[in-house]
N, C-alpha and C positions, 0 to 999 in steps of 0.2 A: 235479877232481884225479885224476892217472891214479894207479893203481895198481901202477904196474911197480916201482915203488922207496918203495912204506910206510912210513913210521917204524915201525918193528917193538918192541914190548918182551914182555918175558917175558911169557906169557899167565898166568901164575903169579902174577903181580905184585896185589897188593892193589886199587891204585886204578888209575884211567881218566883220562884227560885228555877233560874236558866239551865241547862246543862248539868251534865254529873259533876261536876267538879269544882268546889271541892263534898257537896254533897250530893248524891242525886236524889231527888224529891219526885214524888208520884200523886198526881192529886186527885180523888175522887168528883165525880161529877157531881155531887150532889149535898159533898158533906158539910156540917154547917158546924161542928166541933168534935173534938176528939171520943172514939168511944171504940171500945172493940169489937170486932167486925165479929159478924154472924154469916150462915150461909142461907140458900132459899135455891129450890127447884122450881124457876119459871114455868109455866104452862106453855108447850111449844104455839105456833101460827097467832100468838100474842106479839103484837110490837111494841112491844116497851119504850118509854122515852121519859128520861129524867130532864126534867130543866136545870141548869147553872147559869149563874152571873159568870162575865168576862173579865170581869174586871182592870186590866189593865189592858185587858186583851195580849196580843203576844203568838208567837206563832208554835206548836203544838207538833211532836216530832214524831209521838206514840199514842197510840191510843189501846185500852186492853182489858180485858175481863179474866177472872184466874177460875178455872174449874177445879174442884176438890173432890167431886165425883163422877166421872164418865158416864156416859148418858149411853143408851144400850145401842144397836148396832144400828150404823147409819146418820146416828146422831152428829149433826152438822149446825154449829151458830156464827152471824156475824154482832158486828158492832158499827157503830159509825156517832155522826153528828149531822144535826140539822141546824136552821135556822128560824128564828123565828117568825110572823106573817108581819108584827110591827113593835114600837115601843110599847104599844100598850094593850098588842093583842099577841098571848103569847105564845097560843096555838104554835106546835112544831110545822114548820115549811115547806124549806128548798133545801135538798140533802147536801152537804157540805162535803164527806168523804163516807167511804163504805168501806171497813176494812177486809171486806173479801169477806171468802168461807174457811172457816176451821175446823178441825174433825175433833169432834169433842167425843168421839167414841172412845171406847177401850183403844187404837191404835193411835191415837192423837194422845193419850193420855193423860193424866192429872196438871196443873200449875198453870202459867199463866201464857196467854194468848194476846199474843201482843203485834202489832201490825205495823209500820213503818209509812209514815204519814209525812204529808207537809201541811200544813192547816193554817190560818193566818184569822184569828180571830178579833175583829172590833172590839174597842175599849167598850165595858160598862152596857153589856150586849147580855140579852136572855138566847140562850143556846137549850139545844136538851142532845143529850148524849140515849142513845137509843142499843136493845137487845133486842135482837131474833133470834130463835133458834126452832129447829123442824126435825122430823121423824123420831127422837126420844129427846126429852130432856136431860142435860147434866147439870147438878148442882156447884154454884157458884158463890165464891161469897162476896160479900154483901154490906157496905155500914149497917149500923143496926138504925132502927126506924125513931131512934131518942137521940140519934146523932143528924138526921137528915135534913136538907132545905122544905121547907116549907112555900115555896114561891107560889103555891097552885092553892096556899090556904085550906078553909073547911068545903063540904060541900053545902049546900042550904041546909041541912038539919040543924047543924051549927054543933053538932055530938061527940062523942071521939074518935069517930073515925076519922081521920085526914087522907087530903089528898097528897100523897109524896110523886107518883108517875101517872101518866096517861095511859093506854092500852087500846086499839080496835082490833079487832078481827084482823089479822093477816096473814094468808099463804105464805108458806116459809119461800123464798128468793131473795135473789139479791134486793140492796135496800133501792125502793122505788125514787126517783126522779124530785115525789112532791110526797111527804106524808101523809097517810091516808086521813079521811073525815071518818067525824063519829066518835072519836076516842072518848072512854069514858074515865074518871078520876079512881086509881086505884088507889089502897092503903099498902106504905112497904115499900121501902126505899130500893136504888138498882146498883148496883155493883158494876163500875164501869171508868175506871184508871186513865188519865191521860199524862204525859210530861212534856215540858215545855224547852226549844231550842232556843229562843229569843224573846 
């Protein structure tokens, strides 16, 4: 199933739709209502991490990001989930899965990168779904930044810019143990798919 056009529901939304059958449903980390999806070329040894509500929590079979442009030679990203440090600090954690590495070069080619997971995530939990990618970037798409969660709010200007993901500095590797410190508030939602087994 490509990802360019997801059934999209409120990430807000209580329940999940289980299993393909009789539909299969793919739900963005971060989306907060329907809108058509855009693309964006992250900036490589950036650790991207979008927060989501659990909401019923549920246990989580894939998790995936879809490249639409190959990222030039070498070019390799993963994806995963963390946790976060408490209810009310929502700073990203303890890594929960790393879906490996994927060759987002010209020989990995265009569409979606999907990893095969078991994930068992608490009811009514702040999670953030996370991008890395190292040596070229490829472009991905993306909700658009009028569809996105808001959970991380303004920053103190109070302006319009928002905060939609986090970012620090990070060497491209696999995803580390404990998310790095320091992230600062970017503007610009993340493109990052999970579906649900249970």
């Amino acid at each position: 199933m490509g990802l360019s056009n997801p059934r999209i529901f409120p990430e807000v939304s209580y329940n999940k739709q289980v299993g393909t059958s009789p539909l299969e449903i793919w739900y963005n980390a971060c989306t907060m209502q329907a809108a058509a999806p855009v693309t964006a070329t992250l900036p490589i040894n950036e650790f991207h991490a979008m927060p989501f509500v659990s909401g019923r929590g549920g246990t989580i079979d894939r998790i995936a990001f879809e490249v639409t442009v190959v990222g030039g030679l070498g070019s390799v990203a993963r994806c995963g989930i963390y946790d976060s440090k408490s209810d009310d600090n929502f700073y990203p954690n303890t890594l929960i899965v790393d879906s490996g590495e994927f060759n987002t070069a010209l020989l990995g080619g265009v569409g979606v990168k999907s990893a095969t997971v078991s994930v068992t995530l608490q009811p009514n939990k702040v999670y953030w779904a996370v991008y890395l990618c190292g040596t070229s970037a490829p472009t991905i798409r993306r909700p658009s930044n009028s569809a996105s969660s808001l959970l991380l709010g303004h920053p103190t200007t109070l302006g319009a810019v928002l905060n939609h993901r986090l970012s620090p500095g990070f060497t491209y590797a696999a995803l580390p143990a404990t998310y790095p410190s320091g992230a600062n508030g970017i503007n610009g939602s993340l493109g990052m798919w999970m579906r649900y087994s249970a």
